[in-house]
Structures are given as structure tokens and as C-alpha cells.
N, C-alpha and C positions, 0 to 999 in steps of 0.2 A: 216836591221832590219827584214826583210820576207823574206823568201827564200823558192819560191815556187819550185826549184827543189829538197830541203832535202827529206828525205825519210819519216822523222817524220810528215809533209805537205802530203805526199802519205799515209801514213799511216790512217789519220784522215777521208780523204778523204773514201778509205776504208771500215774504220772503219765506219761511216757513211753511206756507203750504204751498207755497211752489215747487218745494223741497218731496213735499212727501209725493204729491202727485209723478213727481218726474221719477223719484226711486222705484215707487208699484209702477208706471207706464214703463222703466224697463225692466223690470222682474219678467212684466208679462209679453213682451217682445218675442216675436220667433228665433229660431237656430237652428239652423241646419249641423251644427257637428256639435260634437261632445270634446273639451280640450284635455279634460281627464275619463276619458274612456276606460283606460284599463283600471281604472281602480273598482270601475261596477261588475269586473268579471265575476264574480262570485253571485253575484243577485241578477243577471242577465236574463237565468231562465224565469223572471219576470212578464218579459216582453211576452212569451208561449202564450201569458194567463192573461195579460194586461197590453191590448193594443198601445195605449196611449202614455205608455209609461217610459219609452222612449223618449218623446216631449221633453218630458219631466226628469229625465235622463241627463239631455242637453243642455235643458235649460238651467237646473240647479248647479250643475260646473260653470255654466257661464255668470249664474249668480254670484256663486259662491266670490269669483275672481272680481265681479265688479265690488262687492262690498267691501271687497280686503282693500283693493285699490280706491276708494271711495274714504278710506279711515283718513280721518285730520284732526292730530291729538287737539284736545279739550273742546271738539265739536260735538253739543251735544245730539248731534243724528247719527251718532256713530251708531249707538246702543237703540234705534231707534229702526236706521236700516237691517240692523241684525233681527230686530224683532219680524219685521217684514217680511224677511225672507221667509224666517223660520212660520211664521203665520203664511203664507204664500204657497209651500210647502205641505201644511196641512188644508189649504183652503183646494188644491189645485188633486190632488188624491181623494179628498173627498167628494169634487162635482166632479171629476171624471167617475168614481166608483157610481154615484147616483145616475148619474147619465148613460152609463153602458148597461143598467140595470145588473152590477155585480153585487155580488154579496160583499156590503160594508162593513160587515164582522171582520174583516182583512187589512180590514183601514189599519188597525195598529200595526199587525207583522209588518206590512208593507212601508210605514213610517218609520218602526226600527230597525229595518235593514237600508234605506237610505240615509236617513242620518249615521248611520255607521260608515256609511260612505264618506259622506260628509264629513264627518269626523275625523277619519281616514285622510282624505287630501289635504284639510285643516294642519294636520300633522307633519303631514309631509311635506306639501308645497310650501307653508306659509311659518313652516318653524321657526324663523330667523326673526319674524316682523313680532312687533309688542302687542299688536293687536290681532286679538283668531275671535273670529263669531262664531261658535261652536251651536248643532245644534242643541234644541231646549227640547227636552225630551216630558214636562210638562208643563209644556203652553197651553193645551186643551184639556 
């Protein structure tokens, strides 16, 4: 019935971490602009405290938008790419806080006010569509 030595079994296999490789190589791709800026007015004065939080600014709108557009009902990397993000998200806040030498005690305010963002354009931009990867407020 299985035959884990066929090629079509390699193949998938493959195919699958092709999958995931390609999703995190663009999560972490650069951006110059932000597509939903105004929805981070309220957490802006961020940036004063957090140089690198701009980045992270841009990037997660642009994230956000590739995974909605990335959704194809009964694919099971849908829930896979949403995990990504949201892991990408706490991975990318916590080596910037380590690396600036910030106080990491901040890592959560800092996560629940962008996921509130998040949340936010989830809301708004993407009301229509049957699929919203909303963030996970305890993945860590």
C-alpha cells in the first residue's frame, strides 16, 4: 500500500521542504516600504526606543500580505506558513532586542502591540477572504 522507497514518496518529501525553505527565505527578504503603514500609527513611537523596529515594521505588512495571498484551500502549508510568520515575528524581536543589548523584559509589550497591528489589518484588509492567519499570542 506505501512505498516509501518510490520516487513519487521522494518527491513530496522534496517538495515539502522546498516549501518551507522558500516561505522563511521570503519572510526574511528586505523592504523598503511598509503597504499598511497607517495602521502602526499608534505604536510608531517605537522606533524613538527600538532602531530596528522599522525592519520589522515593513516587513511583517509585507508578510502578512504574502501569506494571505499564498492561502490554497485544502493545502496543508497554509497553517504551516501562518505558523512561520507568527514564529518569524517572535524570532526577529527577540535577536534584534539581544543584539542591541536592550532590555528583553520588553519582548512581550513589544509583541502585543504588533500583533495588535496585525490583527488590525487582518481585520480590515482581508475581511472578505475565508482564510486570516491571525497572530498567536501563545506560540512561546
Amino acid at each position: 500500500m506505501f512505498d516509501l522507497d518510490s520516487d513519487n514518496g521522494l518527491q513530496k518529501e522534496e517538495s515539502a521542504d522546498s516549501e518551507l525553505k522558500s516561505t522563511i527565505q521570503k519572510l526574511k527578504e528586505g523592504v523598503s516600504n511598509n503597504i499598511y503603514s497607517t495602521y502602526y500609527n499608534g505604536i510608531y513611537y517605537l522606533q524613538n526606543q527600538y532602531a530596528w523596529i522599522t525592519d520589522i515594521f515593513n516587513k511583517l505588512s509585507r508578510n502578512i500580505r504574502l501569506v494571505q495571498e499564498s492561502y490554497v484551500e485544502g493545502d496543508d502549508f497554509n497553517k504551516k506558513r501562518c505558523y512561520d510568520l507568527n514564529f518569524w515575528l517572535y524570532d526577529q524581536v527577540y535577536k534584534n532586542l539581544q543584539s542591541s543589548k536592550q532590555n528583553s523584559e520588553h519582548m512581550g509589550n513589544i509583541i502585543d502591540q504588533v500583533q495588535e497591528v496585525w490583527k488590525n489589518i487582518i481585520d480590515n484588509q482581508f475581511y472578505n477572504e475565508n482564510y486570516k492567519c491571525y497572530p498567536d499570542k501563545e506560540l512561546l
